[in-house]
N, C-alpha and C positions, 0 to 999 in steps of 0.2 A: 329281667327281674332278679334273677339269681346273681347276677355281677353288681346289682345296685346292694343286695341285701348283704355280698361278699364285701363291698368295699368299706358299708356302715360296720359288718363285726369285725373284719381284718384291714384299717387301711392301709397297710403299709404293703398289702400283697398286690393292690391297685392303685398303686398312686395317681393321683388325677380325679379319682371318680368316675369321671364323666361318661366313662365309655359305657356302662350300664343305660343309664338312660338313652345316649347318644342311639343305643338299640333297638330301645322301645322306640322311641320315637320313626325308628326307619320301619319297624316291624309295623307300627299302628299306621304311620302312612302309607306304606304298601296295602293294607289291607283295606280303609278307607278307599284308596285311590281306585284298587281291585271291585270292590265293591259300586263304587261311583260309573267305574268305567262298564261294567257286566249290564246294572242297570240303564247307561245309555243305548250299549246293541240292542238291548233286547226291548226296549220303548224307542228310542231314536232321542232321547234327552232325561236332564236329568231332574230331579223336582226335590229343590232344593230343600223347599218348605218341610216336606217330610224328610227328607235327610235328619235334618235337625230335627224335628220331633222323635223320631227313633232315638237319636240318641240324649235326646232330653228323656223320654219314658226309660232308656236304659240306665242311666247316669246319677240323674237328680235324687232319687230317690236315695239311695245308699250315701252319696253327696251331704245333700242336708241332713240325714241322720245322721250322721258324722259330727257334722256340724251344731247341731241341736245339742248335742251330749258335749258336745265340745265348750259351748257356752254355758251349759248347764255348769260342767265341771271349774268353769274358768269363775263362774259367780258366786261359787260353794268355794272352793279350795285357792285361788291366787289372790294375792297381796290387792289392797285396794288400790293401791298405787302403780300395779300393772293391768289391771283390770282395762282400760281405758285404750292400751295400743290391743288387747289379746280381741276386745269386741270392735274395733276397726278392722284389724286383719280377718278376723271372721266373716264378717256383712261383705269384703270384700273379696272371701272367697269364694261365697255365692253366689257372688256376682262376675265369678273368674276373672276378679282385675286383679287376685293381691298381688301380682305379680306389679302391676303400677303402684302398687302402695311400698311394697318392698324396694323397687327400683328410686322411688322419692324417698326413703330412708336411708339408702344405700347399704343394705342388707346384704351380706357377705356368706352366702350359703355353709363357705368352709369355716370361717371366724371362730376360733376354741373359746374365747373368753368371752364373745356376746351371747345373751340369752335367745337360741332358735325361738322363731314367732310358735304359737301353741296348733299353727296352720301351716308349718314352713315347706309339709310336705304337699300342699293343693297348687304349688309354682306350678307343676311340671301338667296337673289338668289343668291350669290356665293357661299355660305356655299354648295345650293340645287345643284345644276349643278356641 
């Protein structure tokens, strides 16, 4: 988190970015995986169902408020004329696909002169999920 948050106020101390997330990503699968594995010794399997419901009760909620205020803000304060990609990328971060909606745009996370999506930071929960 602190290398993602270093590279957005300093990037030229991290060129690349990537290695912040590249972190997270090892750190939250190590502990899923930890997690995954503890619960099959000590049942002898794993139950998948509830995996995911845990991290639906953990996730969602914070998620779509996010979301909510997100749409809220995009219908009060952005042009009408962007209005219509900002409530695509929204619907489909709730749906953890933006990252499909991004990738059919060919959306350039780095790009200085394109406008980031008003979601561009829910890629890396959809990437996780």
């Amino acid at each position: 988190m602190t290398l993602v948050l270093v590279y957005h106020l300093w990037p030229d101390v991290l060129p690349g970015g990537y290695i912040g997330v590249d972190v997270f990503f090892v750190i939250s699968g190590f502990l899923i995986s930890q997690h995954l594995f503890r619960e099959l010794s000590e049942t002898g399997r794993v139950a998948v169902p509830a995996f995911w419901a845990r991290r639906i009760r953990r996730l969602l909620p914070a998620s779509l408020l996010v979301l909510v205020a997100t749409l809220a803000g995009t219908a009060i304060w952005m042009p009408a004329s962007e209005r219509i990609r900002a409530f695509t990328d929204i619907g489909a971060s709730a749906l953890y696909a933006v990252n499909w909606v991004f990738a059919r745009e060919s959306v350039d996370y780095l790009a200085q002169d394109d406008a980031p999506s008003v979601v561009q930071h829910y890629w890396s929960l959809a990437v996780e999920e």
